[in-house]
C-alpha positions as CSV (number, residue, x, y, z in Angstrom):
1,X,58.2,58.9,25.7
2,X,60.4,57.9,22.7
3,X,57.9,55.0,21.6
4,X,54.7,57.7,21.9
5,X,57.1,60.3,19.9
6,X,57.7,57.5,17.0
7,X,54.0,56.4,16.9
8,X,53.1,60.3,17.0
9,X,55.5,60.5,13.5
10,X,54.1,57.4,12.2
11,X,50.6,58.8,12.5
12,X,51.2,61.8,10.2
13,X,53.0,59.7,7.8
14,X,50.1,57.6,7.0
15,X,47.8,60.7,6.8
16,X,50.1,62.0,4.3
17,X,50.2,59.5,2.0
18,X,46.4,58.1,2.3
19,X,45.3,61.4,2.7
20,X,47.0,62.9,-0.8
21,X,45.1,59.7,-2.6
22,X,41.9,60.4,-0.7
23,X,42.1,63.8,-2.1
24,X,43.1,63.4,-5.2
25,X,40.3,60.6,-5.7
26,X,37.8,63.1,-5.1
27,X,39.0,65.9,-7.0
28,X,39.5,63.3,-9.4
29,X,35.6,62.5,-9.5
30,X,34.8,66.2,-9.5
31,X,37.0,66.5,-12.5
32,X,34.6,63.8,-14.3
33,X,31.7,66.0,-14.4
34,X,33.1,69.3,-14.8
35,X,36.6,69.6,-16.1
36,X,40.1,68.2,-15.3
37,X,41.5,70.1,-11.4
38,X,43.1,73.9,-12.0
39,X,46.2,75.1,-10.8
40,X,44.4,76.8,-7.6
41,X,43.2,73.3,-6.9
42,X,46.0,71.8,-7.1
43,X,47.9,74.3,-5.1
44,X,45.3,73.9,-2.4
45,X,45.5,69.9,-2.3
46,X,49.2,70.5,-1.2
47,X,48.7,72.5,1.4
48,X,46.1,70.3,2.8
49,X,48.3,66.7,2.6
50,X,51.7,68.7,3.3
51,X,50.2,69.4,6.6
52,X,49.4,65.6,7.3
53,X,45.5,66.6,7.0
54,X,45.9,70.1,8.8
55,X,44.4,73.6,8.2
56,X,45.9,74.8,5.2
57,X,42.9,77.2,4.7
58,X,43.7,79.9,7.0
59,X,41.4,83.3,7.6
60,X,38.0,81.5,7.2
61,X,35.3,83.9,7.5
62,X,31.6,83.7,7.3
63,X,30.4,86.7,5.4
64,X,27.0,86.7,4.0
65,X,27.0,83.2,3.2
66,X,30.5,83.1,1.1
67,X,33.7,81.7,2.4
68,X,36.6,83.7,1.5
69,X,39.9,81.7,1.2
70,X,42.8,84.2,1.1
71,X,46.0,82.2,-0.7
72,X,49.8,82.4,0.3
73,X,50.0,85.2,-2.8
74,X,47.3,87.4,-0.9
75,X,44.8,87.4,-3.4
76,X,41.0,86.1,-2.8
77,X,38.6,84.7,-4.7
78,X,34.9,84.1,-4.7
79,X,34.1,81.0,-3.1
80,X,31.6,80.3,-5.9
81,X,34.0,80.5,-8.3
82,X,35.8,77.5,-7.1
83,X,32.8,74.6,-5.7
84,X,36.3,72.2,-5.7
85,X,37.8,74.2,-2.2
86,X,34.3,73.1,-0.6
87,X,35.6,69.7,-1.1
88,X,39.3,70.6,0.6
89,X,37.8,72.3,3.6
90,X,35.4,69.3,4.3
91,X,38.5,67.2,3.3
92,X,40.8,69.0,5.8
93,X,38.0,68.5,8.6
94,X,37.6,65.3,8.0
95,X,41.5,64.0,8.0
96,X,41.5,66.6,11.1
97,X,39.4,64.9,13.0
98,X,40.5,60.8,11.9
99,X,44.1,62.1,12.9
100,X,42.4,63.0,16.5
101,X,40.8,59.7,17.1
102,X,44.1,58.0,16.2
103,X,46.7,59.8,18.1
104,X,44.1,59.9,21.0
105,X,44.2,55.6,20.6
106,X,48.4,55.7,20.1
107,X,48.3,57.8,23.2
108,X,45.7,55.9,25.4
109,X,48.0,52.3,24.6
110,X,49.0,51.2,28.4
111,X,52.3,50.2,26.9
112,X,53.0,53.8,25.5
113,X,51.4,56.1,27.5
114,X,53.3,57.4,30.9
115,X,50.2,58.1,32.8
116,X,49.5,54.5,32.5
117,X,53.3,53.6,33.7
118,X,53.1,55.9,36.7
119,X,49.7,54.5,37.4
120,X,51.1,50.9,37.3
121,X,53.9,51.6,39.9
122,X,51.1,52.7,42.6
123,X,48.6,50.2,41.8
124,X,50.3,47.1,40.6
125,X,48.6,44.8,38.1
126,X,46.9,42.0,40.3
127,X,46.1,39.6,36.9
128,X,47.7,36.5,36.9
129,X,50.0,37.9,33.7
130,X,50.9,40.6,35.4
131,X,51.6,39.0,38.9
132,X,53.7,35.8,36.5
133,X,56.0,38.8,34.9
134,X,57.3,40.5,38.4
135,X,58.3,37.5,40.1
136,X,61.4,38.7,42.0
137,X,60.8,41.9,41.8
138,X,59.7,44.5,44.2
139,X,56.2,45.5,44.9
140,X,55.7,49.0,44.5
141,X,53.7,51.7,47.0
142,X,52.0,55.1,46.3
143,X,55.3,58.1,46.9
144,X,53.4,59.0,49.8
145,X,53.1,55.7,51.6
146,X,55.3,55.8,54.9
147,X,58.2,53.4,55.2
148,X,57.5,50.3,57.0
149,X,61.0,48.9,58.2
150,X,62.3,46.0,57.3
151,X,60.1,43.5,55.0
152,X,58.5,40.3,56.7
153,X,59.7,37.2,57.0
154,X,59.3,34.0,55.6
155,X,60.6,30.6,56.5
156,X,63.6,31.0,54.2
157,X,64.9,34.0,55.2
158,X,67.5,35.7,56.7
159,X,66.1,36.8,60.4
160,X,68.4,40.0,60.8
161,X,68.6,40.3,64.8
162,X,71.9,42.3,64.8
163,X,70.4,45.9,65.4
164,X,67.6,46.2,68.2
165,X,65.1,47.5,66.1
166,X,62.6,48.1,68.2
167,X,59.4,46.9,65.8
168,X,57.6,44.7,68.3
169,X,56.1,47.4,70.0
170,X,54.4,48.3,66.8
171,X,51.3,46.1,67.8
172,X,50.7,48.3,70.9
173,X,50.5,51.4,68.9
174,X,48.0,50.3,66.2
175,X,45.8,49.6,69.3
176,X,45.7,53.0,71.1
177,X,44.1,54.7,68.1
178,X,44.8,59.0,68.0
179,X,46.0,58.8,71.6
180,X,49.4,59.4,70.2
181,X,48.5,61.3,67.1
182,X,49.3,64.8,66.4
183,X,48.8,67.3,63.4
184,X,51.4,69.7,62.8
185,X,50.2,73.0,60.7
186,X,53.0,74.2,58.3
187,X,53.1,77.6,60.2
188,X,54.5,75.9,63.2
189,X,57.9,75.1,64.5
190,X,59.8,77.1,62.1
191,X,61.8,79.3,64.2
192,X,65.2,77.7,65.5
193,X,63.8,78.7,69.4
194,X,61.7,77.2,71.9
195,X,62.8,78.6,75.0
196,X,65.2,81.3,74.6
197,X,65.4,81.6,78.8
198,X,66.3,77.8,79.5
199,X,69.5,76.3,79.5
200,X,68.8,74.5,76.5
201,X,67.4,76.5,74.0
202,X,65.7,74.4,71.2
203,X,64.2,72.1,73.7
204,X,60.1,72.3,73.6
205,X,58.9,72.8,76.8
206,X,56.0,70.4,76.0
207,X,58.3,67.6,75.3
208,X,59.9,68.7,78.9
209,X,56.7,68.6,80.7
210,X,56.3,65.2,79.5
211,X,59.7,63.7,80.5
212,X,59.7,64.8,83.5
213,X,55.9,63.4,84.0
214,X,56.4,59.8,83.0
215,X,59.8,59.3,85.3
216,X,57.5,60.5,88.2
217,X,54.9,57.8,87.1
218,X,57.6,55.0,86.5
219,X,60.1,56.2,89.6
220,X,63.0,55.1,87.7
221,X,64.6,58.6,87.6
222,X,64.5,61.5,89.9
223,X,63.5,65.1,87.5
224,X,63.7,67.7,90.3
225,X,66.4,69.6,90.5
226,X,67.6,68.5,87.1
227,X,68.1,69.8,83.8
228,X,66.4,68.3,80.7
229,X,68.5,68.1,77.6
230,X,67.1,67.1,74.1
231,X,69.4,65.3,71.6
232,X,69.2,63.3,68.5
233,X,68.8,60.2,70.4
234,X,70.5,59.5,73.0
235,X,73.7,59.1,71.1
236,X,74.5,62.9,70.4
237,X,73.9,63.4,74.4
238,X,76.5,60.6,74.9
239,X,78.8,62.8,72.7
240,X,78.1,66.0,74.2
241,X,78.6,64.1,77.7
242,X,82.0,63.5,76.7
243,X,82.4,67.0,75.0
244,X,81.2,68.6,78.2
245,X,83.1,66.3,81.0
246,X,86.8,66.7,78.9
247,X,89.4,69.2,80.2
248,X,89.7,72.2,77.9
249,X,92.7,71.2,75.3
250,X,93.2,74.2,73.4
251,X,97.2,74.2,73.1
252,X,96.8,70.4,71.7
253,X,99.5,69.9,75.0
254,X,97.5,67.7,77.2
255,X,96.6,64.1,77.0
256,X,93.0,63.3,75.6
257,X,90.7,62.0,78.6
258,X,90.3,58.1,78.6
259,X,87.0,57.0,78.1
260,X,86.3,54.0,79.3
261,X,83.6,50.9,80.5
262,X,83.4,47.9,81.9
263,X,83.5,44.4,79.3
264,X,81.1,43.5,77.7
265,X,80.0,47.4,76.6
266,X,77.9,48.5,74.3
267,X,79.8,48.1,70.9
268,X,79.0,51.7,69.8
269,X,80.7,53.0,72.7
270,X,84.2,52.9,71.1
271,X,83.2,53.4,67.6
272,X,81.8,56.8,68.9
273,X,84.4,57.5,70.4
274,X,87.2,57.4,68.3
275,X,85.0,58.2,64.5
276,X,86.3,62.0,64.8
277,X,89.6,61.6,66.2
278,X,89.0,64.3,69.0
279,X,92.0,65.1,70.8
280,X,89.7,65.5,74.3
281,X,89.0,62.1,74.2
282,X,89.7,58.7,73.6
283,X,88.9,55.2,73.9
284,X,90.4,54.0,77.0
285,X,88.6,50.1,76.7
286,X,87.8,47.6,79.9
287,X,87.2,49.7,82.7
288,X,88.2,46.9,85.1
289,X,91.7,46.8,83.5
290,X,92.0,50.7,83.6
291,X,94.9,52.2,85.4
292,X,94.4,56.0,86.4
293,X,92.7,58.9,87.7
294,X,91.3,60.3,85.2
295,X,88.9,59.0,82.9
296,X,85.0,59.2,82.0
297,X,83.1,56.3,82.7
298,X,80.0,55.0,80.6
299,X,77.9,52.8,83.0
300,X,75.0,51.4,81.0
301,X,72.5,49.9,83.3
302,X,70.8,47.3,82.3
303,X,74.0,46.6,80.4
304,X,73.9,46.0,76.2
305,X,74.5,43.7,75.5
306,X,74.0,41.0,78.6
307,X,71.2,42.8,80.7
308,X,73.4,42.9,84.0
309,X,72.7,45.6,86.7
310,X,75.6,48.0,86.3
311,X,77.1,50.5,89.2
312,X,80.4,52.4,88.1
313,X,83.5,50.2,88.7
314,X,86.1,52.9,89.2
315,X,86.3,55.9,92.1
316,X,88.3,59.1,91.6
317,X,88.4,62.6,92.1
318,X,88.9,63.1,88.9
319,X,86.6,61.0,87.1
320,X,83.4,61.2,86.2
321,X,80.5,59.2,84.9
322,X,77.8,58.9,82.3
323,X,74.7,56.8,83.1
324,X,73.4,55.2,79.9
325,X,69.8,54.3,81.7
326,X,68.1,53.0,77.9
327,X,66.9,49.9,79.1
328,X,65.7,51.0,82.3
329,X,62.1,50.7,82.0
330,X,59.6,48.2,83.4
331,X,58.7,45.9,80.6
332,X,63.3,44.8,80.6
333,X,64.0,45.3,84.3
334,X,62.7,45.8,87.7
335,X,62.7,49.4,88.7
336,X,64.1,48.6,92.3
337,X,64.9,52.7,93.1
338,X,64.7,55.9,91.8
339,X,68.1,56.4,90.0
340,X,70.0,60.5,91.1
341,X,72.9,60.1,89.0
342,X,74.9,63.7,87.9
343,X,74.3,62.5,83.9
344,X,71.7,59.8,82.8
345,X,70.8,59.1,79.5
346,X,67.3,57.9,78.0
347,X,65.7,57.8,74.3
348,X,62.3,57.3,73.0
349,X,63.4,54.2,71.1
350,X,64.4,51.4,74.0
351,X,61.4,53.1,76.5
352,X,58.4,53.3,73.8
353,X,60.1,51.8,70.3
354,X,60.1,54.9,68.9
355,X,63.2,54.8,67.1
356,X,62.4,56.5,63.7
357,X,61.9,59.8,65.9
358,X,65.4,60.3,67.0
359,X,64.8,61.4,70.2
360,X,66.7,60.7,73.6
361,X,67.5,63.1,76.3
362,X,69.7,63.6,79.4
363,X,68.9,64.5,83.1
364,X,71.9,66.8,83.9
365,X,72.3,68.2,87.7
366,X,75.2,70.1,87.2
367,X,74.3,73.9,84.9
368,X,78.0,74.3,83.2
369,X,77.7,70.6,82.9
370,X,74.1,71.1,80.6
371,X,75.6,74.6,79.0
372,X,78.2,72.6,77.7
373,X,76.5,69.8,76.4
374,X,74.0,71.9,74.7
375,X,76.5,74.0,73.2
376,X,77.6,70.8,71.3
377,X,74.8,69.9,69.9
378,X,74.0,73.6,69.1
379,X,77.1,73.0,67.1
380,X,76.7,69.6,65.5
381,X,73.4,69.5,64.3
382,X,72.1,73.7,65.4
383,X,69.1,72.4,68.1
384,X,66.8,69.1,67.5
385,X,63.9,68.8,65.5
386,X,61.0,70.3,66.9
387,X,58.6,67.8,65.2
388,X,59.8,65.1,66.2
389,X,59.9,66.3,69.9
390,X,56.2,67.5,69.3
391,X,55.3,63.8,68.6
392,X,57.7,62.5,71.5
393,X,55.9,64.7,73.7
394,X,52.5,63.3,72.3
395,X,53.7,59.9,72.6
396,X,54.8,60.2,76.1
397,X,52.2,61.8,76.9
398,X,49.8,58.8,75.8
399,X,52.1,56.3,78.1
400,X,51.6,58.1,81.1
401,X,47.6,58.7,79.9
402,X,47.4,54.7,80.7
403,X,48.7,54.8,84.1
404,X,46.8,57.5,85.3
405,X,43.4,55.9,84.9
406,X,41.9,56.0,88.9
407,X,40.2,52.9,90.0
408,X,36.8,54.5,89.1
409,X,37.7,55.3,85.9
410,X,39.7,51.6,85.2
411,X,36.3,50.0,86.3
412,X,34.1,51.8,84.0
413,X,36.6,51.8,80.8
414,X,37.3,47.8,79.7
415,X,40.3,49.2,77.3
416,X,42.2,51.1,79.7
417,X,44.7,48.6,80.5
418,X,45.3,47.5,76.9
419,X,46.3,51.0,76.3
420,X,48.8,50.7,78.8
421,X,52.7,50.3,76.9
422,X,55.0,48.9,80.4
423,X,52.2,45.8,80.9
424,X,52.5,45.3,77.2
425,X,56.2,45.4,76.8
426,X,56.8,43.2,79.9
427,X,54.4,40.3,78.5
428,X,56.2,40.1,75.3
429,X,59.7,39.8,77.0
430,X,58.5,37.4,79.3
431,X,57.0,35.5,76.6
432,X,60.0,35.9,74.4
433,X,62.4,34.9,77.1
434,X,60.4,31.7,78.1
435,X,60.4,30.7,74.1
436,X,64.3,31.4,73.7
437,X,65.5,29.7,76.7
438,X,63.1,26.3,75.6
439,X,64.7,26.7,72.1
440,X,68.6,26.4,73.8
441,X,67.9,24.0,75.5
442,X,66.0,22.1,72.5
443,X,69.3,22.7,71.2
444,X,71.4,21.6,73.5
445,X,74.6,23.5,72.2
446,X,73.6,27.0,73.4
447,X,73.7,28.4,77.2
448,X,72.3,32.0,78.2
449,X,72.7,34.6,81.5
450,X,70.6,33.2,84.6
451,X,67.7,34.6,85.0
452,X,67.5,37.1,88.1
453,X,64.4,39.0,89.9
454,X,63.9,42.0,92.2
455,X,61.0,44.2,93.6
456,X,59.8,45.7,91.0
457,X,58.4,49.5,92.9
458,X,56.4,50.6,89.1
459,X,54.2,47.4,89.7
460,X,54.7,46.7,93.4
461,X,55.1,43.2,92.8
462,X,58.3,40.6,92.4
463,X,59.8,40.8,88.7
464,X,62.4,38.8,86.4
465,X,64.9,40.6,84.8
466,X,64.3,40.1,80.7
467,X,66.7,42.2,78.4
468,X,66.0,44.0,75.3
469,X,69.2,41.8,74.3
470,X,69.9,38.4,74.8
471,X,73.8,37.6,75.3
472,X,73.9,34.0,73.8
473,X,77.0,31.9,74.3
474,X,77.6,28.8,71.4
475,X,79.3,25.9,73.8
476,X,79.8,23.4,70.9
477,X,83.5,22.6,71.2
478,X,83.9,22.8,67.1
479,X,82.7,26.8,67.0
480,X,84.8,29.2,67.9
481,X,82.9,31.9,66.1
482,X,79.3,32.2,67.2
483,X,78.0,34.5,64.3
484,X,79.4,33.0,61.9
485,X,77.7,30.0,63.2
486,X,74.8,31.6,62.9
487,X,75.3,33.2,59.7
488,X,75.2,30.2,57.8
489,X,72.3,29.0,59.2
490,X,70.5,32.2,58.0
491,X,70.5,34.4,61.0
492,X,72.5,37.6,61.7
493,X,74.1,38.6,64.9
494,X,76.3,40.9,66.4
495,X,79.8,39.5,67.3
496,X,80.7,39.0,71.3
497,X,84.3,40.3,70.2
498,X,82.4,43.8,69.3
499,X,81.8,44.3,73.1
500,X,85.2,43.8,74.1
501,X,84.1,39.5,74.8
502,X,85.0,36.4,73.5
503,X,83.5,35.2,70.1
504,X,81.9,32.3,71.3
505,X,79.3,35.2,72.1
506,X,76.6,36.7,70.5
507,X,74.4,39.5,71.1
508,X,70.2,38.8,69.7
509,X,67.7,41.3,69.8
510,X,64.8,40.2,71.1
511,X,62.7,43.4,70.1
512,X,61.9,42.4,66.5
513,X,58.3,41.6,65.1
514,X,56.5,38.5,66.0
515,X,57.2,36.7,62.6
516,X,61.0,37.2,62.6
517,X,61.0,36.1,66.3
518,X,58.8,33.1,65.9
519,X,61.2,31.8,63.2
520,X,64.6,32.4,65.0
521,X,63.5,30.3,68.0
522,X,62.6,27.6,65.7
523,X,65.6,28.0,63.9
524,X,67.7,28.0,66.8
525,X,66.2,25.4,68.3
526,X,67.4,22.6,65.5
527,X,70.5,23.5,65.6
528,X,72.7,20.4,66.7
């Protein structure tokens, strides 16, 4: 802006001066043949250059043929009287117009004009100048453009496997076309309610419908008699669980409630926890070192991070236990019974890779039990998004679409099995798992969990146990620390001594792309 403001003032500094002289030149000539210029004259040449070529004529008329040129003084004259003002008017037009073309070519300049930079940023220059002047820097996409998660790989990258992001489900979706699409008009959703008469009130009874469809198709939970709650993933419902489950402490007089879970846990558990300080709850650690009666209990079955097949390790009257059920879904475990606990938790992002929607949600048996934990999130965050339940609901909807195909139907439609998410997510693990246990023992310095297998009752058939998480152990004697092992050979883990476990351990993710994947197992496997 301040280069097309400088050009701008350059402009109608050159008209001024060449266009005095062009003026001048010609009144000049006209003085030749008929008299040196008169004061008039003069005056008017002024006000044409003073104005860098602008209209210093003003009130033109057309009145019978004569132009009447009213001065600053108010007085007119004939235009006959003065032929010389025909030559400022045409003059004035003429530097008018010039002054136009230019500043239109100052403005048009890529390098000035800010159309042209905003332009740039969407659609970057693909000349070989261009492409040679933003090496290093970032490409750029249209405002609009969606985020796409983490940026691919290369060979000399850092493969970030800390967080289970779950992006390798992305090549399922791109296949099953508007099956899980869904248009949202800007009228809808924009009351706080959905169902003023259920338990919990912001929950869409769509997204509802659809839970409690796909855990009959799977069997892995059991939906009647339950309550469904709707949380910002499945992490707010883990909050409200603990919320709901702790003993009134008004006075500040009673102890806070231990919360506790058997090593190696889920690293967020105690970090959740403890980040607010609540004096209802606390982090209690181990479970299998716990001494008491009361306490909450987070079972998380399969278990982040080692995929173990969890059943609560402590018994009381006065305890009680959250379910974390994430990873209990066909394409990571076989789903050997259908699980009644009083709280289980699930979220869109472990079961379909969903994790950009922030959505999870609880089957509660107990009422008080679901009041409570709905009047939490009611307070922390006043309900859940309804959009993004809307396209949970859609999305659901489209997993249990696949399995509901009838033999007649499967026969007569060649893509309806490729449409179909569990059969999809259990190839890739099996895949994944077969690669990263040939890649430690390539190695020769890393060991992982035995494999196990169970009757698997979703696909009536036998089925090996394969984790969203792999629980890698370093066995060189010279490595205590198996991260930073791994960190210096370009690839990011999460710490065995953030599950409450030695740091020989590491926790992978084995849910990334296929290019980030692909390279870690051939990264690992030259490891010496």
């Amino acid at each position: 802006m301040a280069l097309l403001k400088r050009r701008l003032i350059d402009a109608r500094e050159e008209f001024q001066a060449n266009g005095r002289g062009l003026v001048r030149r010609m009144l000049a000539s006209a003085g030749d043949s008929g008299g040196a210029p008169s004061r008039e004259e003069e005056h008017a040449l002024a006000a044409v250059t003073a104005n860098g070529g602008g209209a210093a004529l003003r009130g033109e008329q057309l009145r019978g043929g004569m132009v009447s040129v009213e001065k600053a003084d108010g007085r007119s004259r004939a235009a006959g009287a003065t032929p010389l003002l025909f030559i400022a008017i045409f003059v004035s037009v003429a530097l008018n117009v010039a002054l136009a073309h230019l500043l239109h070519r100052y403005a048009s300049h890529p390098a000035a004009s800010p159309d042209k930079q905003h332009d740039t940023c969407v659609h970057p220059d693909t000349s070989r100048e261009g492409e040679a002047a933003r090496v290093g820097e970032p490409k750029y996409r249209s405002a609009s453009a969606p985020s796409t998660g983490k940026p691919a790989v290369t060979q000399d990258s850092v493969i970030n496997l800390d967080h289970g992001d779950p992006t390798m489900f992305e090549a399922f979706w791109r296949e099953t076309g508007d099956a899980a699409e869904i248009v949202i008009p800007g009228w809808q959703t924009m009351s706080y309610f959905s169902d003023v008469s259920n338990v919990c009130w912001f929950l869409e009874p769509g997204f509802d419908q659809q839970v409690r469809r796909l855990h009959r198709t799977v069997g892995n939970a059991a939906v009647d008699g339950y309550h469904v709650l709707v949380g910002t993933g499945s992490t707010q419902l883990f909050m409200a669980a603990l919320y709901a489950l702790s003993p009134p402490n008004a006075d500040g007089a009673g102890e806070p409630m231990s919360v506790v879970s058997t090593a190696p846990y889920y690293s967020s558990y105690p970090a959740v926890t403890d980040f607010l300080q609540s004096g209802l709850f606390r982090w209690g650690g181990d479970a299998n070192s716990f001494e008491g009666d009361s306490y909450i209990e987070l079972v998380c079955s399969p278990n982040n991070p080692d995929g173990a097949i969890r059943e609560a390790a402590l018994s009381s009257d006065a305890g009680k236990a959250v379910h974390d059920l994430a990873y209990y879904w066909p394409q990571y475990t076989p789903i050997t019974r259908r699980a009644d606990h009083d709280i289980m938790l699930f979220t869109v992002s472990k079961s379909t890779g969903h994790a950009g929607t922030r959505i999870g949600w609880a089957l509660v048996k107990d009422r008080e039990v679901a009041r409570r934990m709905t009047k939490f999130v009611e307070l922390n965050t006043i309900g859940v998004s309804k959009d993004s339940q809307l396209r949970a609901a859609k999305v659901l909807k489209a997993v249990s679409d696949g399995y509901d195909v009838d033999e007649e139907d499967e026969r007569s439609s060649s893509g309806a099995r490729h449409h179909r998410l569990f059969d999809f997510g259990r190839r890739k693990m099996v895949e994944r798992w077969s690669m990263l246990r040939a890649a430690a023992a390539a190695s020769g310095i890393f060991s992982l969990p035995e494999e196990t297998t169970g009757h698997c009752n979703f696909g009536d058939e036998t089925a090996a146990n394969n984790p969203a998480f792999a629980w890698l152990r370093c066995d060189r004697e010279d490595v205590e620390d198996c991260a930073g092992f791994l960190r210096g050979h370009k690839i990011l883990t999460r710490c065995g001594s953030q599950f409450g476990a030695d740091r020989r351990y590491v926790r992978v993710s084995m849910l990334d792309r296929d290019d980030a994947f692909d390279f870690f197992v051939r990264r690992l496997a030259s490891l010496k």
